[in-house]
N, C-alpha and C positions, 0 to 999 in steps of 0.2 A: 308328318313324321320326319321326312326328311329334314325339314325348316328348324324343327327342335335338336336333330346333332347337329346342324350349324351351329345355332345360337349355343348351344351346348361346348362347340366346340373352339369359338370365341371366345366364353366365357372362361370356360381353362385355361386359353392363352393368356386370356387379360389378369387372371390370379397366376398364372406363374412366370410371366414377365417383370414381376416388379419386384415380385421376390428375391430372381435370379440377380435385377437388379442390386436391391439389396446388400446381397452377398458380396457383391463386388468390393462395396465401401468398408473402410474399414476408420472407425474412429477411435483418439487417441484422449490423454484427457492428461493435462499439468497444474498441479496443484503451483501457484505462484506464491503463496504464503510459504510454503516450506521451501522453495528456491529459496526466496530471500532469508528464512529465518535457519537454513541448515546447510546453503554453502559457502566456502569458506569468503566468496567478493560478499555475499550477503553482512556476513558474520562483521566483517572489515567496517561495512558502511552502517550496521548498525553501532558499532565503537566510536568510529568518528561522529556519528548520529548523539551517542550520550554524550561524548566531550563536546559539542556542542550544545547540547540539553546542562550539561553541568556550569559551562560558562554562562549561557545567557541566566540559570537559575542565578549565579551568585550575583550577577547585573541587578536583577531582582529583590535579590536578598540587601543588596547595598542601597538602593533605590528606599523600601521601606523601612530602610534602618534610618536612614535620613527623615523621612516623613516621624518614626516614633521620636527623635531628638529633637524636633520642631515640637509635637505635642507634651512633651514632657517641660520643653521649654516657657509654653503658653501655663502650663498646669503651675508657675510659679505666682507669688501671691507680689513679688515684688517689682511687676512691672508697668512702668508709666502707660495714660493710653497711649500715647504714640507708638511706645514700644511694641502692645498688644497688638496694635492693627496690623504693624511693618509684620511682626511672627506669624498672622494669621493671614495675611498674602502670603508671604513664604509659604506656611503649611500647604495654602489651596495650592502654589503652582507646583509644589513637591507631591501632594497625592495626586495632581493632574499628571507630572511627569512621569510617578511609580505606575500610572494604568496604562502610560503608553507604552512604558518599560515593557509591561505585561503581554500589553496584544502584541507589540510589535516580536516580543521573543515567541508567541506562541506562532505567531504568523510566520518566523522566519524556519521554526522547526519544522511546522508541517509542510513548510515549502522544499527544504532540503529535502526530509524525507520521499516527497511525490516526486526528486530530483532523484535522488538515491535507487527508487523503485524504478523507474526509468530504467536510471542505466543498469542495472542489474540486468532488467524485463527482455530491453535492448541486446544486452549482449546474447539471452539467454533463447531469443527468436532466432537466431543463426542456428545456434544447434538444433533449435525445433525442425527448422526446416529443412534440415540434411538428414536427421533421425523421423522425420515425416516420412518425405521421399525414401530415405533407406529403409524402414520399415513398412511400405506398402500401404500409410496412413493417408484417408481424404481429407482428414478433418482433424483437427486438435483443439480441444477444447478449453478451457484455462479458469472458466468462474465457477471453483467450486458451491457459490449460491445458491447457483439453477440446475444443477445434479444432484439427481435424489441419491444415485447410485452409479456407483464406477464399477468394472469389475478390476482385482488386482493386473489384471493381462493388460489392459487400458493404460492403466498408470503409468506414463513412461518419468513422471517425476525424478526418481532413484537415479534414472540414466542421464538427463539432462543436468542434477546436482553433479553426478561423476564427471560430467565430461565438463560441465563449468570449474568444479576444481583442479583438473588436468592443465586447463588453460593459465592458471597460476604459478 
């Protein structure tokens, strides 16, 4: 009997150890799509984001306006073979040029952008971690993916957008 309120009384400890534990920590949770997509450095770098989306389009758009003047060119009935051949090399190294046109602008967008988020992310980890520590936070979390559920109290989003638009 005696051996049983030991174990009994071990056992207690060991359930209310961890819980007290528990209590201790306290997690935070920052949505980084809305930093970027609702404060105002966000707002900034998505504007310079579409002026550059807007320039490399029209690079784009100039690139297969070339390649349609080549085929339009070919589509005539009044040309020597010589003629034909020299147009249809043009043609190929003009639609080979318009696809590099293509990746290379898609390449250089995504790259800005992953540049962009960066420094946003960057600036926006300093105030994490003063609103961590000042908030009594162990943990902050940031990939809304793998959260099923936040509660409002967690979300210090609102606060991190406020104090990144302060700094402007």
């Amino acid at each position: 009997m005696k051996l049983f309120k030991i174990c009994l009384f071990l056992f207690c400890i060991f359930l209310i150890v961890p819980i007290a534990a528990a209590q201790s920590s306290k997690v935070g949770f920052v949505n980084p799509q809305r930093i970027i997509s609702e404060s105002r450095i966000g707002q900034i770098a998505q504007e310079d984001l579409a002026h550059l989306g807007k320039e490399k389009d029209r690079r784009v758009r100039e690139a297969l306006h070339d390649v349609e003047v080549l085929k339009k060119k070919l589509e005539s009935d009044t040309l020597s073979v010589a003629e034909q051949q020299s147009l249809e090399q043009s043609l190929r190294l003009s639609a080979r040029s318009y696809e590099q046109i293509v990746e290379m602008s898609n390449t250089d967008i995504q790259a800005e952008e992953r540049h962009l988020i960066r420094f946003i992310m960057h600036r926006a980890d300093s105030l994490l971690q003063a609103i961590a520590q000042e908030g009594g936070f162990t943990m902050i979390l940031t990939d809304p993916e793998v959260i099923g559920y936040v509660d409002n109290s967690m979300d210090i989003t609102d606060r991190v957008i406020r104090e990144l638009n302060s700094m402007l």
